[in-house]
C-alpha positions as CSV (number, residue, x, y, z in Angstrom):
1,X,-5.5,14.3,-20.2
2,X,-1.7,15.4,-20.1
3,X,-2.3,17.5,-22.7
4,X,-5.2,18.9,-21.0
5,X,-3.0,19.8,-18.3
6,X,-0.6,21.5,-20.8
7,X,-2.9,23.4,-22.5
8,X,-4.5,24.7,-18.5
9,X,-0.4,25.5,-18.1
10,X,-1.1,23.2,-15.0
11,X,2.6,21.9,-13.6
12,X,2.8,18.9,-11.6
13,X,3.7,19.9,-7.6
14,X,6.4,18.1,-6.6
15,X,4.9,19.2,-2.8
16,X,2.4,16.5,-3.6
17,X,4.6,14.3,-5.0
18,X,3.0,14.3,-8.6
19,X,4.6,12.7,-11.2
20,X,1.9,11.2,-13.9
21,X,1.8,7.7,-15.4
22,X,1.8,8.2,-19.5
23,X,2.6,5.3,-21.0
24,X,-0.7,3.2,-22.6
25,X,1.4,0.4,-22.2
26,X,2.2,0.5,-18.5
27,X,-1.4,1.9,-18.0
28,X,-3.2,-1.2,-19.6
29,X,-0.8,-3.6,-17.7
30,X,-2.2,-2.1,-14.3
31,X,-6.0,-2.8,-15.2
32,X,-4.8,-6.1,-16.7
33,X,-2.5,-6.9,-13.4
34,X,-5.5,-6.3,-11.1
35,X,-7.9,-8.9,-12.6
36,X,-11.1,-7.4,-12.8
37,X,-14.2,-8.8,-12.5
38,X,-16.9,-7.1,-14.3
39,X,-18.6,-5.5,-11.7
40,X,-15.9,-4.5,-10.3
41,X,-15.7,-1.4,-7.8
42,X,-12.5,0.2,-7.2
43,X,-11.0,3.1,-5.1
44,X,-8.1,5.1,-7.0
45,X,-5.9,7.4,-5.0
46,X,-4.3,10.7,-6.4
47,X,-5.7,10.1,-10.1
48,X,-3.7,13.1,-11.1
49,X,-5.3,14.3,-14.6
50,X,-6.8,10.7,-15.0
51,X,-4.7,8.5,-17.3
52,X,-5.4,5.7,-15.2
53,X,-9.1,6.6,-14.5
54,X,-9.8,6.7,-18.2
55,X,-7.7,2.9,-18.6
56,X,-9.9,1.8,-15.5
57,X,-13.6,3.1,-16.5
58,X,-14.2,0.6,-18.9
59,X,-13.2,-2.5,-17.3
60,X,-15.6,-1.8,-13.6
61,X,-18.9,-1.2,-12.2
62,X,-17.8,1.7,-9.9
63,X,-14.6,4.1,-9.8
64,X,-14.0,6.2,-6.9
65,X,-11.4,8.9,-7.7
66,X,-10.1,10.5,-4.5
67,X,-8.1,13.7,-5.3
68,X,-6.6,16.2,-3.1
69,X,-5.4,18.8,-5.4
70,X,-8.0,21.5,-6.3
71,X,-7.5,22.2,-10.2
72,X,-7.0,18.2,-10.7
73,X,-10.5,17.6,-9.0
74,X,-12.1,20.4,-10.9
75,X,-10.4,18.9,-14.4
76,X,-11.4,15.0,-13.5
77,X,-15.1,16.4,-12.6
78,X,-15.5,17.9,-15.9
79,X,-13.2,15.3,-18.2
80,X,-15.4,12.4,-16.7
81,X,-18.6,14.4,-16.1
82,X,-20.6,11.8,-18.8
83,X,-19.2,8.5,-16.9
84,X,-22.3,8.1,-14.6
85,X,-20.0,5.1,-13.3
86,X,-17.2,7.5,-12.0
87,X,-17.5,8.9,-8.8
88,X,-14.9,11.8,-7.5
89,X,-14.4,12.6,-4.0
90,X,-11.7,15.6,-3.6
91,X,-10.0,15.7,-0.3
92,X,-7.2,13.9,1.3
93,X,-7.3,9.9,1.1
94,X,-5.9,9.7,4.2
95,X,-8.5,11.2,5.9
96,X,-11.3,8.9,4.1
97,X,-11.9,5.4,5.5
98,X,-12.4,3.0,2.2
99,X,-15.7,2.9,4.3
100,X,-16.6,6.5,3.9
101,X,-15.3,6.3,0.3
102,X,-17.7,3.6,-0.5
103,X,-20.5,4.4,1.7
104,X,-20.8,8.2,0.2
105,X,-20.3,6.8,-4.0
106,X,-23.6,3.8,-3.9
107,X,-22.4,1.7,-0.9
108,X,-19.8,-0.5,0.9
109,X,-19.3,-3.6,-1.0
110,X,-16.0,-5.8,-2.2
111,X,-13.3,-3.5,-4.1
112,X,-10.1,-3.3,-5.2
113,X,-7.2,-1.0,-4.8
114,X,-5.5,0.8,-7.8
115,X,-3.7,3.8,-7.9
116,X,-0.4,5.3,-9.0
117,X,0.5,5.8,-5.2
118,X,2.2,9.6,-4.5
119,X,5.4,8.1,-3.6
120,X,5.7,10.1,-0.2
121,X,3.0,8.7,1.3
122,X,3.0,5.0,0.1
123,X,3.6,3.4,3.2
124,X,0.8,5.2,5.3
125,X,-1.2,4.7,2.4
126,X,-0.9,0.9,2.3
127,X,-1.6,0.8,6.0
128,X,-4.5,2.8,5.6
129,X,-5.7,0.4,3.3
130,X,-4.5,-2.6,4.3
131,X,-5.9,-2.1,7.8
132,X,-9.5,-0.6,6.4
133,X,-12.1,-2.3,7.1
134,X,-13.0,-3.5,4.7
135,X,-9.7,-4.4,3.2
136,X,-9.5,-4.4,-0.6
137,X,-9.7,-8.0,-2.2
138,X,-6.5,-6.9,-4.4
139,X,-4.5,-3.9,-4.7
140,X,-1.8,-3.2,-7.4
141,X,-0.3,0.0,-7.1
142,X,2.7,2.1,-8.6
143,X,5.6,3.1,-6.5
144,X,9.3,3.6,-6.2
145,X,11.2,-0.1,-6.6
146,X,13.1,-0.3,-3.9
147,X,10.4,0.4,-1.4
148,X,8.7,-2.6,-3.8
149,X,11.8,-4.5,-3.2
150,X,11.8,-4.0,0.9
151,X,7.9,-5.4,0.9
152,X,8.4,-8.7,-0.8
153,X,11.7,-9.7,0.5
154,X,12.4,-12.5,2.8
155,X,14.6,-13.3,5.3
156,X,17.4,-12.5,5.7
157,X,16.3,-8.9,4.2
158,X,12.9,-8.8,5.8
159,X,12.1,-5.1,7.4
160,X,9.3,-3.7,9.3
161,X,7.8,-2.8,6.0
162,X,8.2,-6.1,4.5
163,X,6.2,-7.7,7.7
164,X,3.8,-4.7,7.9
165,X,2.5,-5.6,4.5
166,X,2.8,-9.2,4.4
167,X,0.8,-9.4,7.4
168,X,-2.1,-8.9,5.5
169,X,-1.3,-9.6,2.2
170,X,0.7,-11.7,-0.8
171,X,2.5,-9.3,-2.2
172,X,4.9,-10.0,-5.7
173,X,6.1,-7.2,-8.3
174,X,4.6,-7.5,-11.6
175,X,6.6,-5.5,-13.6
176,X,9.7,-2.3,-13.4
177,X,8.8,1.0,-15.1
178,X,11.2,3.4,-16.1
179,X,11.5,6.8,-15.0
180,X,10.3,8.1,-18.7
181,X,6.9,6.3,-18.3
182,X,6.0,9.6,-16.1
183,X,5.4,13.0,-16.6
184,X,7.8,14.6,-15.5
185,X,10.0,11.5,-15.2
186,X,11.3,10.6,-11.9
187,X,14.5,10.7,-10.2
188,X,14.1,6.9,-9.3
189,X,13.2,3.6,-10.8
190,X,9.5,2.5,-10.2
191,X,7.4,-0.7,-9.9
192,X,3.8,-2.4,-10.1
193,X,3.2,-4.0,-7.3
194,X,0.1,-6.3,-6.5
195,X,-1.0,-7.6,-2.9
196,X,-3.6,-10.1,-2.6
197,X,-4.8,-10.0,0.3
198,X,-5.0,-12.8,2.7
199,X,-7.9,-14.8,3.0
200,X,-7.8,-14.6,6.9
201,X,-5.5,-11.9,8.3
202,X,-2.6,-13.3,10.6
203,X,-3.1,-11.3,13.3
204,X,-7.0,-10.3,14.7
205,X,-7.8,-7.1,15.3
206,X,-7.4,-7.3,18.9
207,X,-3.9,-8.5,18.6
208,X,-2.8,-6.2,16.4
209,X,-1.7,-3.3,18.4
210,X,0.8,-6.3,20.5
211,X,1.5,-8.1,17.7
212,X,3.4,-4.6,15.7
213,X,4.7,-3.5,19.1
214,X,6.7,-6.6,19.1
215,X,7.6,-6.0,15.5
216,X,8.6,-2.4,16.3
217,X,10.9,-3.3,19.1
218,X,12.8,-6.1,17.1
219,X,13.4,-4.1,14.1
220,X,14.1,-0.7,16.5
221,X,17.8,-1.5,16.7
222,X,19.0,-3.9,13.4
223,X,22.7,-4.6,14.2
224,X,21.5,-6.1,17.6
225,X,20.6,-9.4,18.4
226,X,16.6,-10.3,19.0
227,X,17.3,-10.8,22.5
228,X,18.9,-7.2,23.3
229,X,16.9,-4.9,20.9
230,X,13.0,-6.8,22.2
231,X,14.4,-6.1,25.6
232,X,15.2,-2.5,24.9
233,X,12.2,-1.9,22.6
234,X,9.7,-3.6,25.3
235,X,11.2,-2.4,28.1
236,X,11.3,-6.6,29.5
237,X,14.1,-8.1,31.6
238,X,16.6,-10.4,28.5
239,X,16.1,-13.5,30.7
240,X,12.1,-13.2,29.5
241,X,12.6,-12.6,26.2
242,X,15.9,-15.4,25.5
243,X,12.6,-17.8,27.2
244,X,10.2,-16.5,24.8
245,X,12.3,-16.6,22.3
246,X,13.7,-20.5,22.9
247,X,9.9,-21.6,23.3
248,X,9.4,-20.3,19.8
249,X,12.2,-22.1,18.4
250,X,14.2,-18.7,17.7
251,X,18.2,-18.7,18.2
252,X,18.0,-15.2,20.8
253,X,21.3,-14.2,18.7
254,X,19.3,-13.7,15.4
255,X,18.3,-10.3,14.2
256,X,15.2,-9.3,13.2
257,X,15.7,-9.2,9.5
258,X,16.0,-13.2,9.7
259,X,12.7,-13.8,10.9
260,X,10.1,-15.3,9.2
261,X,6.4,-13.5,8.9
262,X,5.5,-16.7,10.9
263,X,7.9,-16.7,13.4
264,X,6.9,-13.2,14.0
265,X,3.4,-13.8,15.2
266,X,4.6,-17.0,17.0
267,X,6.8,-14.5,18.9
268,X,4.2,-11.9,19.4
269,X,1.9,-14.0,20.9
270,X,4.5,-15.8,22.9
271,X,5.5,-12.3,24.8
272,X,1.2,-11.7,25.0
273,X,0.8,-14.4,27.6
């Protein structure tokens, strides 16, 4: 496919933040990495010219390619035009629920999550994903390794990222890639990463809107104790958030960073009431 792209004199767009996965290697860890059943369905994001689309096709049921770049699309719909399994939708993920994506391709059912992420968008695309209803079962995804290294950590180094995702899934790196495993290579070190997701999510649906305002205002101002940045971030008088957090178990002089993911939605629902 990269040659494909050579011969069309296509160049990637760093706009779109393009930089294709080459390495058979690295390719074949991500199917292995995701654990695929065999009739697996799975949604890839920004398949580029579709080196990981041709190392997914034989290992599921369904593939859903969505691409946003017009010449890609047109080069995936005719490279993988006698895969009756393979399904493209061009347009922007971000505007198509995993809902939509499945509904429109042979119907919403259990999938997975696999894509070598555009790095610019990887946190809104997570969200979207993670939020989706449905969620995917897993997802294992490519992107930059320190953003990887800000969603697994644990207190102390905990950010709003790192609760974000861990909210709604188990997530653990499963392996570094060089810069020279893309095309062209990248200024910055990269990572598989794969989130299981919960088997309940922490916080319901209802919640969740309080629950990430809570988040928000903790990590809104770092360098300050809980105490003083949930007061400024909530707008509530420090005498009701020190209570909320002493009835939580939470020293108010702590910083958000120290918190534990369960902590967190102790706290959250502790300022709902």
């Amino acid at each position: 496919m990269l040659a494909d792209l050579r011969a069309m004199q296509v160049a990637p767009r760093k706009g779109l933040g393009q930089h294709y996965l080459s390495d058979p290697g690295i390719l074949n860890g991500i199917v292995m990495a995701a654990e695929l059943p065999e009739d697996a369905v799975v949604i890839e994001v920004g398949p580029g010219p579709g080196t990981l689309t041709a190392a997914l096709l034989p290992h599921v049921d369904r593939l859903v390619a969505i691409e946003l770049d017009d010449t890609l699309a047109e080069m995936l719909a005719q490279h993988f035009r006698d895969q009756p399994h393979f399904h493209l939708l061009h347009g922007d993920a971000l505007a198509i629920s995993p809902a939509q994506a499945l509904a429109r391709t042979g119907g919403i059912q259990p999938y997975f999550f696999v894509a070598n992420v555009p790095y610019y968008i990887t946190s809104a695309l997570l969200r979207h994903f993670l939020e989706a209803d449905p969620a995917p079962i897993r997802s294992v995804v490519t992107l930059q390794l320190e953003v990887a290294k800000r969603i697994v950590a644990q207190p102390p180094q905990m950010s709003l990222l790192a609760v974000s995702v861990q909210a709604y899934a188990h997530p653990r790196i499963v392996r570094h890639i060089a810069p020279g495993s893309f095309f062209p290579p990248p200024k910055v070190a990269s990572a598989v990463l794969r989130l299981d997701a919960r088997p309940q999510p922490l916080i319901p649906t209802e919640a969740r809107t309080q629950f990430f305002d809570v988040v928000r205002a903790g990590f809104g101002q770092k360098r300050k104790t809980l105490r003083n940045s949930l007061s400024a971030g909530l707008n509530l008088p420090t005498a009701r958030i020190e209570a909320a957090l002493l009835a939580c178990g939470i020293d108010p002089r702590q910083r958000a960073q120290e918190l534990h993911l369960d902590q967190w939605v102790q706290l959250a629902y502790e300022l709902m009431d």
